[in-house]
C-alpha positions as CSV (number, residue, x, y, z in Angstrom):
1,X,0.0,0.0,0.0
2,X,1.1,3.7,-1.2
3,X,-0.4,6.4,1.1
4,X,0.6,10.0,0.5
5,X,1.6,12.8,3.6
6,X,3.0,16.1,3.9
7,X,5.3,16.6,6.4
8,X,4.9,19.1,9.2
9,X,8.2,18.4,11.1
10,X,9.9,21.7,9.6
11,X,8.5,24.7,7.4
12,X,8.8,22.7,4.3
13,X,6.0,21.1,4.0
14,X,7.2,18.6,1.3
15,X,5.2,15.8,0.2
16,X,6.2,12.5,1.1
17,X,5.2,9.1,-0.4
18,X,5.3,5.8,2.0
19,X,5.3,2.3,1.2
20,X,3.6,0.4,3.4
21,X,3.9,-3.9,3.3
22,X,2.7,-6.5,6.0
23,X,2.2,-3.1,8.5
24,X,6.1,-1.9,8.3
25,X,6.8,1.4,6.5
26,X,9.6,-0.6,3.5
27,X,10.2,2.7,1.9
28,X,10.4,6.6,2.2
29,X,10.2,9.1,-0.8
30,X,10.1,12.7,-1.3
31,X,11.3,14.4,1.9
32,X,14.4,16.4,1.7
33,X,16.3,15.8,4.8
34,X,15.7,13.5,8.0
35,X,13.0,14.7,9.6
36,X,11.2,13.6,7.0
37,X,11.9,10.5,7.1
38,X,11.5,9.8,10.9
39,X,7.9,11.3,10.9
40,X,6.7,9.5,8.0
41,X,7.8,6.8,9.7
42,X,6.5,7.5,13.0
43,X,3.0,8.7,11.1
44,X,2.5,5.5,9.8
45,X,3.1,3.3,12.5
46,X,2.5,5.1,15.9
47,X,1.2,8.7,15.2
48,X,1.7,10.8,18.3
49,X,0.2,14.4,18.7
50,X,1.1,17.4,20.7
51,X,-2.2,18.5,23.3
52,X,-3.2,21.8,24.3
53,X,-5.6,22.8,26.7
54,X,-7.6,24.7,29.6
55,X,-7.7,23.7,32.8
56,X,-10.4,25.3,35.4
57,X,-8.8,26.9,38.1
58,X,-9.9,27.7,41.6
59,X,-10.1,31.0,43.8
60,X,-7.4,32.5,40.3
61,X,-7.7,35.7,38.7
62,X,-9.0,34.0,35.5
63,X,-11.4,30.6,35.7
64,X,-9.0,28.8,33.4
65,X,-5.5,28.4,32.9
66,X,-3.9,26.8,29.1
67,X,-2.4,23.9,29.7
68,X,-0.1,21.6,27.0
69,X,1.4,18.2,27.1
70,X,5.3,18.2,27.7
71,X,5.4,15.5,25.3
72,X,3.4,14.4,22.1
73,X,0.7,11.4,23.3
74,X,-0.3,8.9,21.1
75,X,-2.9,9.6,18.8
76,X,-5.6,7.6,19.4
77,X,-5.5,8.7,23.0
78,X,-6.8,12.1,22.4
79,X,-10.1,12.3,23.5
80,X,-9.3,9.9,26.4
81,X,-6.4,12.2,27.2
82,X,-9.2,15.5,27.2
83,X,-11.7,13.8,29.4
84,X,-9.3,13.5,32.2
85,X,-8.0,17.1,31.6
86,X,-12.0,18.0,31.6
87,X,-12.3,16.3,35.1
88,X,-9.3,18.4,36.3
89,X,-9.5,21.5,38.7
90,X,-6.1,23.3,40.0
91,X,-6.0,25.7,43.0
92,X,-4.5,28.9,42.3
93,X,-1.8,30.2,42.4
94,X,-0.1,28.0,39.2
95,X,2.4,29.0,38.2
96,X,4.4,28.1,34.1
97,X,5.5,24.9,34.3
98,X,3.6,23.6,37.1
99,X,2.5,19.5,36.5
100,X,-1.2,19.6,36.3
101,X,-1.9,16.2,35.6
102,X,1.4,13.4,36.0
103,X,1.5,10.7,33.5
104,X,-1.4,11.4,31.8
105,X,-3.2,8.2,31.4
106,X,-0.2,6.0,32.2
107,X,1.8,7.8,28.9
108,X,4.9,9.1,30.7
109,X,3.4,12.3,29.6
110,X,2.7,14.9,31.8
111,X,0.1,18.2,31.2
112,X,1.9,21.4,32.5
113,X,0.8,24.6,32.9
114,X,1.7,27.4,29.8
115,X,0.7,30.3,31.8
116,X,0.7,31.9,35.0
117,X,-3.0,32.3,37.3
């Protein structure tokens, strides 16, 4: 199986074409330097995205504060991952950087604050 991508590891963008046989990625084509390579790879066999959030926050100068995962989760783990963030409520003051949720879902991922309350 051929599928088609476009990589978003740098500004580029370029198309890439995989070749996909018995689940393993056998061939690359089309990006123009490593990257590339290593995300169509990734893409095809465990696609991981980066998560970004609010999280409500008690007795703070704002009700919510953003919130991001320190790592990219797997994919398919997503909405699972924003139903627990959804449950969440921190006490103020947080601070950038503070762990709101620890391994997220038993990822090794943890959700940290991006801003200040």
């Amino acid at each position: 199986m051929v599928k088609n991508i476009v990589c978003v590891s740098c500004p580029l963008g370029c198309p890439i074409e995989v070749t996909i046989e018995n689940g393993e990625v056998v061939s690359v084509k089309g990006n123009t330097c490593k990257r590339g390579d290593n995300y169509a790879r990734t893409e095809m066999t465990a696609p991981k995205r980066s998560l970004t959030s609010t999280v409500k926050v008690d007795g703070g100068v704002l009700p919510v504060v953003p919130v991001k995962s320190a790592a990219p989760v797997p994919k398919e783990l997503m909405f699972d991952c924003m139903k627990e963030i959804n449950k969440v409520t921190v006490k103020a003051p947080v601070a950038i950087g503070d762990v709101v949720i620890k391994n997220i879902l038993n990822t090794g991922v943890d959700i940290v604050a991006t801003n200040n309350d």
